[in-house]
Backbone as a ProteinNet text record, in pm:
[ID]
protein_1_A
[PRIMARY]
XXXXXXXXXXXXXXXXXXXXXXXXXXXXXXXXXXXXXXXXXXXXXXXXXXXXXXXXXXXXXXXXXXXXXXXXXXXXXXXXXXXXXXXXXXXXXXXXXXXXXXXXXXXXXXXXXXXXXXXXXXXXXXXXXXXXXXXXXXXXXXXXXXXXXXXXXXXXXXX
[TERTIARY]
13462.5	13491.2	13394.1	13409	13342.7	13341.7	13218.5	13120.9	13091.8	13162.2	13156.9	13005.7	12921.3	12755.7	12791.4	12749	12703.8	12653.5	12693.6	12675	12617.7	12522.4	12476	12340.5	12340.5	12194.9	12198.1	12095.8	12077.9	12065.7	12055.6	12041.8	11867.7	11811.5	11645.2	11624.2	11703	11647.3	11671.3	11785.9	11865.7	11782.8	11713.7	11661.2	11499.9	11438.2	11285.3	11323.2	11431.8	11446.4	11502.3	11537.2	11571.4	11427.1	11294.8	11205.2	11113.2	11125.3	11061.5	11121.6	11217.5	11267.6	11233.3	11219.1	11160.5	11020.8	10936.1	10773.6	10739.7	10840.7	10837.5	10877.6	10958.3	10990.4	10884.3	10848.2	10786.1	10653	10609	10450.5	10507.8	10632.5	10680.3	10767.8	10810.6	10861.4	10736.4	10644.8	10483.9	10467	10491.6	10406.1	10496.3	10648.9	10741.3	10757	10751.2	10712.9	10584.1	10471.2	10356.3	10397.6	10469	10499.9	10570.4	10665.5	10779.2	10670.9	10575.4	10524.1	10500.4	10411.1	10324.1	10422.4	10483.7	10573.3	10662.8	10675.5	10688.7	10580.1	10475.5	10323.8	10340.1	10343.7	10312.2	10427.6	10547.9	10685.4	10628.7	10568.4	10542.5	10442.6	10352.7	10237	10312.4	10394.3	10466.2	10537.9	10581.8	10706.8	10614.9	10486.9	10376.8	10351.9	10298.2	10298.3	10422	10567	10655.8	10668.2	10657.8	10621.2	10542.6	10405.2	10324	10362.4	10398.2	10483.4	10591.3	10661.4	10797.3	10771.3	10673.2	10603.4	10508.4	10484.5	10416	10502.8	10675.8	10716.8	10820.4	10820.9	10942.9	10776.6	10693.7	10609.7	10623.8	10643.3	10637	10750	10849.2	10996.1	11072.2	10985.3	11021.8	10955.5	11038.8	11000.5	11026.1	10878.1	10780.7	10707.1	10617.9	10550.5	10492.8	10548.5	10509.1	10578.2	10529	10578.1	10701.7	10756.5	10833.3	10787.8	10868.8	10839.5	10948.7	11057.8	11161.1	11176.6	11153.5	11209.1	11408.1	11472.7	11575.9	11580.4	11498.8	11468.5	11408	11332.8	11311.9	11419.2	11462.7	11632.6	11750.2	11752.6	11850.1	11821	11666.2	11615.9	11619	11679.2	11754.4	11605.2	11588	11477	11430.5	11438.5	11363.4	11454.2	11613.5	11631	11740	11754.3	11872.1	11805.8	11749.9	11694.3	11640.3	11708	11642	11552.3	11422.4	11311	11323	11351.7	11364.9	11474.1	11495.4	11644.3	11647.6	11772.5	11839.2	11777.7	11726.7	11672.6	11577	11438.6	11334.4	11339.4	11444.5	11500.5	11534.3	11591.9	11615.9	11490.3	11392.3	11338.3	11270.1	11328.3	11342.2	11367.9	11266.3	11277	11161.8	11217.2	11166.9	11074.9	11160.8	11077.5	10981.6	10987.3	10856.4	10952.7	10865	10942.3	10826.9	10896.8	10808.3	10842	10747.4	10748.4	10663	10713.7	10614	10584.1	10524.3	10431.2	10363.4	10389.4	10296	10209.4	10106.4	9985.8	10053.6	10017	10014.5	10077.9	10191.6	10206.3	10123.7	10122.1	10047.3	10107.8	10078.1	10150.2	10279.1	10277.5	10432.7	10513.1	10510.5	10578.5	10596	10476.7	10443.2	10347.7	10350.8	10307.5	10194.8	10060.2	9944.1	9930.9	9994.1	9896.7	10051.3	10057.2	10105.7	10042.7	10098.9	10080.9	10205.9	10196.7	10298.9	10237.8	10319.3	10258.7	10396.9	10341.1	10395	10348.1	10459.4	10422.5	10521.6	10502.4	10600	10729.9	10831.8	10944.4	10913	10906.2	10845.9	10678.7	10604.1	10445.5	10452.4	10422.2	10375.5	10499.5	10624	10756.4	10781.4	10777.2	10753.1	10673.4	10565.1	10436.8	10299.2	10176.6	10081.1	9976.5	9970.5	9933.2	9972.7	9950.9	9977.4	9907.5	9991.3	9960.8	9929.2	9883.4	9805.6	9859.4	9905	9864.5	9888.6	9886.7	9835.6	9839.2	9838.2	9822.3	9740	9630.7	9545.8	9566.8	9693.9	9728	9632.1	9552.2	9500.6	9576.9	9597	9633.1	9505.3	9532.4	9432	9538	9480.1	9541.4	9473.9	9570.9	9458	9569	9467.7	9570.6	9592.1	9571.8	9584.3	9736.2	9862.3	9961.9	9974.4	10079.4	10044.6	10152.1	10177.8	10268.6	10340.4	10470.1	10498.5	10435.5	10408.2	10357.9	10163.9	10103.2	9995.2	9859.5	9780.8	9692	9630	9602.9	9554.9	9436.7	9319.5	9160.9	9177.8	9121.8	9082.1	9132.5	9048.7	9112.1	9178.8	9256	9317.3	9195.4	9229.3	9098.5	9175.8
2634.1	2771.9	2825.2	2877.1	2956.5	3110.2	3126.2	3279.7	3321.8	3447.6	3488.8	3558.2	3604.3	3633.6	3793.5	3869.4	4002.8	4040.6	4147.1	4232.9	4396.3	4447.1	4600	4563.8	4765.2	4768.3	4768.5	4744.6	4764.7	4885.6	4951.8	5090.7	5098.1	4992	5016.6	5030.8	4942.9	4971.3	5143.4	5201.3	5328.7	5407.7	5387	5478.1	5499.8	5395.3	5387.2	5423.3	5430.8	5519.5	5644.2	5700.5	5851.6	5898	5838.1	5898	5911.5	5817.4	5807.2	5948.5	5999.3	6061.9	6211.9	6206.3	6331.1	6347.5	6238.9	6252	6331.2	6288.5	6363.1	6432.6	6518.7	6615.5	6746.1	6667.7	6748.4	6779.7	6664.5	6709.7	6799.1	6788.1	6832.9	7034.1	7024	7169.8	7288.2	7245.5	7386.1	7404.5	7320.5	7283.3	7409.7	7397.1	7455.5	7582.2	7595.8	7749.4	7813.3	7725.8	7797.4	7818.4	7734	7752.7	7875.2	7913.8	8016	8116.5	8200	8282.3	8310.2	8238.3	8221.8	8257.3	8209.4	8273.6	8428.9	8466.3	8567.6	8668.3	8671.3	8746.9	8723.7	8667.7	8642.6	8740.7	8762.2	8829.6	8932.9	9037.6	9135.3	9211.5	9139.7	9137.3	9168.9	9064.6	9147.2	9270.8	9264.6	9398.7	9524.5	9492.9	9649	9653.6	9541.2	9530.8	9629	9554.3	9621.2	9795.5	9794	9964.8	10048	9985.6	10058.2	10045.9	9960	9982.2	10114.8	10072	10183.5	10337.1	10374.2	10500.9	10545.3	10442.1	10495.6	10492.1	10447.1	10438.4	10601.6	10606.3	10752.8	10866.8	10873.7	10993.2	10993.5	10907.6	10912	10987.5	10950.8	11011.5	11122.9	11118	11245.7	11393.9	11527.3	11657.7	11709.6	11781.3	11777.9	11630.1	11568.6	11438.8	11435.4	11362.5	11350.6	11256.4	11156.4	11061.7	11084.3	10986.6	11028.4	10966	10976.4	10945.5	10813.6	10856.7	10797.1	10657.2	10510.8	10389	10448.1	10468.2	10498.5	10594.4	10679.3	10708.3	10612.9	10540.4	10405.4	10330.6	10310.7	10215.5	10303.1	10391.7	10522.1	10567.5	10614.7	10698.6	10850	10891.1	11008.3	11110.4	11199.6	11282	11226.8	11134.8	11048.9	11018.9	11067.3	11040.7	10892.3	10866.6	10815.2	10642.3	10661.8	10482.8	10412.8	10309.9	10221.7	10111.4	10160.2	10101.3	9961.2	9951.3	9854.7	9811.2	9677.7	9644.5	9660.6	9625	9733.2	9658.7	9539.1	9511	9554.8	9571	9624.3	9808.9	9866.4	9984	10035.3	9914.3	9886.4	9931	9881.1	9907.4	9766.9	9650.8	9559.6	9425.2	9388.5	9264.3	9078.4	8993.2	8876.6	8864.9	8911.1	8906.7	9056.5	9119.3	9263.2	9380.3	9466.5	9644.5	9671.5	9739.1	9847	9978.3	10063.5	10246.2	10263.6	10411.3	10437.5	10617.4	10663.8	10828	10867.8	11000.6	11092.7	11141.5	11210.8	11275.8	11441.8	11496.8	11638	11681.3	11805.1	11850.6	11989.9	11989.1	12067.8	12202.3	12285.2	12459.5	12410.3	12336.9	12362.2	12251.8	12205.5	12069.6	11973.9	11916.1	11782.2	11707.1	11549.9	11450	11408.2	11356.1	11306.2	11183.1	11146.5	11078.7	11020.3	10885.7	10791.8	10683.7	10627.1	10477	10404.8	10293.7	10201.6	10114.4	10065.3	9953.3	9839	9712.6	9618.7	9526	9534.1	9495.1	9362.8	9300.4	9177.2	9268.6	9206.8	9231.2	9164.6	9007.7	8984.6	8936.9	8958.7	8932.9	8777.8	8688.7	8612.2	8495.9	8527	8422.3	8467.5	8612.1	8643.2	8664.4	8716.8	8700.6	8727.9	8705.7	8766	8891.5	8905.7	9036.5	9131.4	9275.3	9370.4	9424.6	9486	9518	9635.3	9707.3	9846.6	9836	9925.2	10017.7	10132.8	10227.1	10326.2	10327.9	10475.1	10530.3	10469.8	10381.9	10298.3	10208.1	10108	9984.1	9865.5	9903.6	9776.2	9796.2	9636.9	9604	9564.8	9586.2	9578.5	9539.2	9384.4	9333.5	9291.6	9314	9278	9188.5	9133.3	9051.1	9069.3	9277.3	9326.3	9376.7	9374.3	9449.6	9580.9	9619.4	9790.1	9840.1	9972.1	10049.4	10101.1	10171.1	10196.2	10319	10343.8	10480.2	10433.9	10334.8	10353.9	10270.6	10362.8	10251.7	10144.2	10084.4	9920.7	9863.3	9855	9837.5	9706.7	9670.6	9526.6	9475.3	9312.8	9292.4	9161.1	9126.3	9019.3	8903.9	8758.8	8694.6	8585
7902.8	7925.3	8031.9	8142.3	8235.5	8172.9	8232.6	8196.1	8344.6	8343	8456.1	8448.5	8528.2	8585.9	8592.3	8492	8459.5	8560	8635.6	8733.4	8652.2	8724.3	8695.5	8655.2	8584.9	8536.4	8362.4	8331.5	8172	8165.6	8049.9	8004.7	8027.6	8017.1	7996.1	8128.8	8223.3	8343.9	8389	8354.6	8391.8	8334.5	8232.1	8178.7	8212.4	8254.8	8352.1	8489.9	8544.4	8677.7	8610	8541.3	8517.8	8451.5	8428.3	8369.4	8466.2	8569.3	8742.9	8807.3	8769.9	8831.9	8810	8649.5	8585.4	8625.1	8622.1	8635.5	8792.2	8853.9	9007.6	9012.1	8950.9	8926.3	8874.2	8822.3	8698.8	8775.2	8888.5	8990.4	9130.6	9150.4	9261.3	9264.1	9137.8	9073.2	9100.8	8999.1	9014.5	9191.4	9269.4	9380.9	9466.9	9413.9	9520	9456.4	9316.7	9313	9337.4	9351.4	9372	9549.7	9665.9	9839.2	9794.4	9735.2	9733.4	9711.4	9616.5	9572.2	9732.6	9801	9895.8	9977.6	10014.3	10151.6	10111.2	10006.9	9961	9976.8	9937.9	9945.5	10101.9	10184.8	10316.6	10397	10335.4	10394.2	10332.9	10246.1	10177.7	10267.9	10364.3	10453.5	10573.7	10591.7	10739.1	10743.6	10597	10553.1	10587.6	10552.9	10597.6	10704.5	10759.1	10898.1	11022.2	10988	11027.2	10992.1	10839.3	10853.1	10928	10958.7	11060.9	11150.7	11231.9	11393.2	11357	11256.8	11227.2	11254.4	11154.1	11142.6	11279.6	11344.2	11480	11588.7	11567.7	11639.9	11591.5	11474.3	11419.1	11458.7	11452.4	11481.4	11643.8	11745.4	11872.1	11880.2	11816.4	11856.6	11796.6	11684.5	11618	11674.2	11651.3	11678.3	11556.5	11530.4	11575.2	11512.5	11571	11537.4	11433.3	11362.3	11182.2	11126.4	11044.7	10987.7	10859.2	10788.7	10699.8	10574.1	10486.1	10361.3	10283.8	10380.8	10338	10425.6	10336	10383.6	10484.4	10378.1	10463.5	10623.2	10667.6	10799.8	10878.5	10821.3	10945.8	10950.6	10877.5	10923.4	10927.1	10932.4	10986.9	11151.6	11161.8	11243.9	11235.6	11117.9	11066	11089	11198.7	11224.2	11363.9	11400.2	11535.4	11610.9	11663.4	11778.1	11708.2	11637	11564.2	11617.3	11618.6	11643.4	11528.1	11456.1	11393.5	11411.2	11283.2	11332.9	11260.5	11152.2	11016.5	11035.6	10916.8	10938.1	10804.4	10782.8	10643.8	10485.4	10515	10383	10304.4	10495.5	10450.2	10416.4	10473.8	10403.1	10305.9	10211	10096.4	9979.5	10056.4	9939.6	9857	9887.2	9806.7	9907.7	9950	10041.2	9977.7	9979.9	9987.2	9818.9	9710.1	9615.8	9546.1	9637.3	9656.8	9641.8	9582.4	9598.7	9684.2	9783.6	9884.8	9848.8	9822.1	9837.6	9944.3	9982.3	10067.3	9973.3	10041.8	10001.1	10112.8	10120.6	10249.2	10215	10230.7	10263.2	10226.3	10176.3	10217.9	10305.4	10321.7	10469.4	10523.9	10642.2	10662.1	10660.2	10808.4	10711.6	10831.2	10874.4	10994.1	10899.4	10826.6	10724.5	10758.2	10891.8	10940.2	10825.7	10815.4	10760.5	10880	10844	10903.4	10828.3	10727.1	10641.1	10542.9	10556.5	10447.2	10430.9	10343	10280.4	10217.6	10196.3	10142.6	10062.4	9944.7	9853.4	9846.4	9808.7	9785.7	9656.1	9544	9490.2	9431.8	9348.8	9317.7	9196.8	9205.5	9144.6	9038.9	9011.8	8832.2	8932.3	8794.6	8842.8	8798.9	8868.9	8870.6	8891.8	8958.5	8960.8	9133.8	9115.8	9305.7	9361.8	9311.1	9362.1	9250.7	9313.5	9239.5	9250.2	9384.5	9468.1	9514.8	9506.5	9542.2	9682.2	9763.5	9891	9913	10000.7	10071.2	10194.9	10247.3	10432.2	10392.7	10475	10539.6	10684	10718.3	10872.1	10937.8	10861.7	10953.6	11011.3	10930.8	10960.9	10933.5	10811.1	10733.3	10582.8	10611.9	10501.1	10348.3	10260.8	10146.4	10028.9	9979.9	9888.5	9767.6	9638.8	9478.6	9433.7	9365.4	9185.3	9110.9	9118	8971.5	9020.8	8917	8938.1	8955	9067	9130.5	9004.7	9053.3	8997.2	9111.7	9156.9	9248.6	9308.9	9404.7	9484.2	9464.9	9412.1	9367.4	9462.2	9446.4	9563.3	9529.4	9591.6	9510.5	9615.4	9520.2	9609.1	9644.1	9752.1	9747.9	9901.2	9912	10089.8	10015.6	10164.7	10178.8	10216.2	10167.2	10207.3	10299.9
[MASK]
+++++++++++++++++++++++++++++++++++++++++++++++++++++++++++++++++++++++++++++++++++++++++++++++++++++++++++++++++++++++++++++++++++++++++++++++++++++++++++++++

């Protein structure tokens, strides 16, 4: 009687490459959510960044010269001459993981703005990011690891 020669894999073998497969998994998963946080916090940094150009670009163009309060007038232009400064995500409110607010300063007696700020903070703490962001009319940014609240200032630098 001829015996034909068993072709394939065993289950033991199938099953030491599906556990090869998990173990790399399992060192390679933390690594790519800890890059994602990071390039998130890093898009949250430019998102302020871009606001301060925005706001120095709606006070140039606006009459009388005064900043706004409202994310939606930088991506409108609604007060400045109808030019959008933002694009519609960072208008939103809600870009790359982060909520952005912004808040003005006091107005003065003609109902011009001198004085805002913006915060950035993570949407869940610690899955989109871990730091909270600062600017202001100055255009430094100031970042913590303590979670913000929206509208709220948050001490600390970026390192």
């Amino acid at each position: 009687m001829f015996v034909r020669g068993e072709k394939g894999f065993t289950l033991i073998e199938l099953l030491i490459v599906v556990a090869i497969i998990g173990i790399i998994a399992a060192i390679a998963i933390p690594s790519l959510l800890r890059s994602r946080m990071s390039a998130n916090e890093a898009a949250a940094i430019g998102s302020l960044k871009t606001l301060a150009a925005a706001q120095t670009d709606y006070n140039n163009n606006s009459s009388p010269h005064t900043y706004t309060d409202l994310l939606t007038c930088l991506g409108s232009g609604n007060g400045a001459g109808q030019v959008s400064f933002i694009d519609p995500a960072l208008a939103s409110g809600l870009k790359s993981g982060y909520e952005i607010a912004m808040v003005n300063g006091n107005p003065d007696r003609n109902g011009s703005y001198w004085a805002w700020s913006a915060t950035a903070w993570p949407v869940v703490y610690g899955s989109t990011g871990t730091r909270t962001f600062y600017i202001d009319e100055s255009g430094v940014i100031r970042g913590s690891d303590i979670l913000g609240a929206p509208g709220t200032y948050v001490l600390g630098s970026i390192d």
